[in-house]
N, C-alpha and C positions, 0 to 999 in steps of 0.2 A: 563567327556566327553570321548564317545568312539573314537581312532583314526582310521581311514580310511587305510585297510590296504592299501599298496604300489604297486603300477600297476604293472607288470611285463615287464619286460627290453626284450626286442626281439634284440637282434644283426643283422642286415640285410646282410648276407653275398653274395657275387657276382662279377662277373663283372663289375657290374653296375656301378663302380667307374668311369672305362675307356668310357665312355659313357659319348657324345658332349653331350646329353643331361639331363645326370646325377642328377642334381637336381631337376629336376620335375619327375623322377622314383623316389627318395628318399620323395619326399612330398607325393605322392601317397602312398605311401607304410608307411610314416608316419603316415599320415590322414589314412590311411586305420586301423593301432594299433589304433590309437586313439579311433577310434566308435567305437572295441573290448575292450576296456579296458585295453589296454595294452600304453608301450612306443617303439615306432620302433627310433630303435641305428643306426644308418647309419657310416660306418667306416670313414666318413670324418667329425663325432665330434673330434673324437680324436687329443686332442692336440698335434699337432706339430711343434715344433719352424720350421720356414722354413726360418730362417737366412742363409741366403747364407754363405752356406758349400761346404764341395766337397759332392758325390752322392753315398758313401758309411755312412757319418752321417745321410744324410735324409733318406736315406733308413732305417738305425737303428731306427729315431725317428718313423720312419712309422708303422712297425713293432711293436715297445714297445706301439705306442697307441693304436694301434690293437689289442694286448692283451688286453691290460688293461680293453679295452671295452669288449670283449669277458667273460673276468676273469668278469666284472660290470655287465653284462645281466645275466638273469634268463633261456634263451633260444635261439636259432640260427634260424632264416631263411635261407635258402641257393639255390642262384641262381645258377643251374647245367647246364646250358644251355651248348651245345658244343661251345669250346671257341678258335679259332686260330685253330680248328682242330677238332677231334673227340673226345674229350675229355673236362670237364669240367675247368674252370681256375684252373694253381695248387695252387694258392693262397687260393680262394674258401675253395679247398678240403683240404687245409692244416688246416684252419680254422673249418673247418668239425672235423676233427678228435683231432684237440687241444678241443673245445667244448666235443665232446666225451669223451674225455680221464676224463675231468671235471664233467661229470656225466650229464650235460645238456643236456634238448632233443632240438635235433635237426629236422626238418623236410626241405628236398630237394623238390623242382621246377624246372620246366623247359625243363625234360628229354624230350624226343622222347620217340614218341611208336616204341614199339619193342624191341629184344632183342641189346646190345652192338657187339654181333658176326654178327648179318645184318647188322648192318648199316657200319662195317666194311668192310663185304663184298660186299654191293653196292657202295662203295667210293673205293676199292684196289682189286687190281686184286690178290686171294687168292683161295685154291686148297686144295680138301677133300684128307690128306696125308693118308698114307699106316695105319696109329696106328688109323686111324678114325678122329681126330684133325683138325680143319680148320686151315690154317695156309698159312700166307703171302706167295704168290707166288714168289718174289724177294728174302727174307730172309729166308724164311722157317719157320719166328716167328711164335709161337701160336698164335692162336687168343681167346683170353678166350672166353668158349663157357659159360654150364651151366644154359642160359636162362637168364642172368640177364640183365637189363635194362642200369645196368654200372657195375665199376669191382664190382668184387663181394664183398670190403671192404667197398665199400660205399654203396652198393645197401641192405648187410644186416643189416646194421649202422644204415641207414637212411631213413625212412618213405618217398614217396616220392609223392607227391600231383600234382596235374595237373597244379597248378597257384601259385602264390604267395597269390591270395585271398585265396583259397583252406587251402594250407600253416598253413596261419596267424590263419581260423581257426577253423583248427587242432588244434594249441596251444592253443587259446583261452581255448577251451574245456577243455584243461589238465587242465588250469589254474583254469577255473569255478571248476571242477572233485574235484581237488587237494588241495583245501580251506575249500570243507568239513568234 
C-alpha cells in the first residue's frame, strides 16, 4: 500500500491573534489550506500551559510554542498589514525572518500599494533634505526610499501577494511544483 504523502503545514503568521474576532480569520484561512491541500497552523494551536503565572513565564510559553509550530510547518503565510502604526506587527516580522533564516518559503499579505517612503509621507510631515534623502521633518530620520513596498529586508525576503487567498496559493503551487 502506497502512503499518501503528508499535506504541508502552512504557519499563519499575523496579527490576527489580537483580533475580537480571531477565530473565524483562522477558520477561514483553515478551510481555505484545506481545499488547497495543505494544513493552515494558526499560532493559537500551540500549546501553552496558561496556569496562572506571573506574565514574563506566559510570555515565554508563548513564544516557545510559536516556535515550535514555525520549526513544525513546511511554510509561513504572513499577515503584513500596518499594525499600531506604519509598520507591520514586530511579532509578524519576527516570525518572518526566524522562518527565513530556516530556509522556508514564506509569502507576505496585506501590504498597501505603493512604495513604504509614500505612505510615510502622507501620514508625517517629511522634507526633500539637501543629500536628496526624504526624511522626517521633526528628526531629520531617513525615510527609506528605494521603492519598496516595505523595508527593504522584508520586501526582498518575502514574495508579497495581494490576499491571503493569493498567498495560500502561491504556496500551494510550490508545493504542487516541488513534489515532482
Amino acid at each position: 500500500m502506497t502512503q499518501r504523502p503528508l499535506r504541508p503545514r502552512i504557519y499563519l503568521a499575523g496579527p490576527d491573534v489580537f483580533l475580537a474576532d480571531c477565530t473565524a480569520v483562522y477558520l477561514r484561512l483553515t478551510t481555505r489550506c484545506e481545499h488547497l491541500g495543505m494544513v493552515g497552523v494558526p499560532p493559537t494551536e500551540a500549546k501553552v500551559d496558561n496556569t496562572p503565572v506571573d506574565g514574563d513565564t506566559i510570555a515565554q510559553r508563548i513564544y516557545e510554542g510559536n516556535i515550535a509550530l514555525i520549526r513544525g510547518a513546511d511554510a509561513v503565510i504572513a499577515n503584513l498589514q500596518d499594525f499600531r502604526g506604519l509598520e507591520p506587527d514586530a511579532g509578524t516580522v519576527f516570525e518572518v525572518g526566524y522562518a527565513i533564516a530556516l530556509g522556508k518559503p514564506v509569502v507576505g499579505y496585506g501590504v498597501r500599494d505603493g512604495s513604504y517612503a509614500e505612505r510615510v509621507a502622507a501620514a508625517l510631515p517629511c522634507v526633500q533634505a539637501a543629500d536628496g534623502e526624504l526624511r522626517e521633518a521633526a528628526s531629520g530620520v531617513m525615510v527609506e526610499g528605494l521603492g519598496q513596498r516595505l523595508n527593504l529586508m522584508i520586501a526582498r525576503s518575502t514574495p508579497i501577494a495581494q490576499s491571503a487567498d493569493a498567498a495560500l496559493l502561491r504556496l500551494a503551487a510550490h508545493f504542487k511544483t516541488s513534489r515532482h
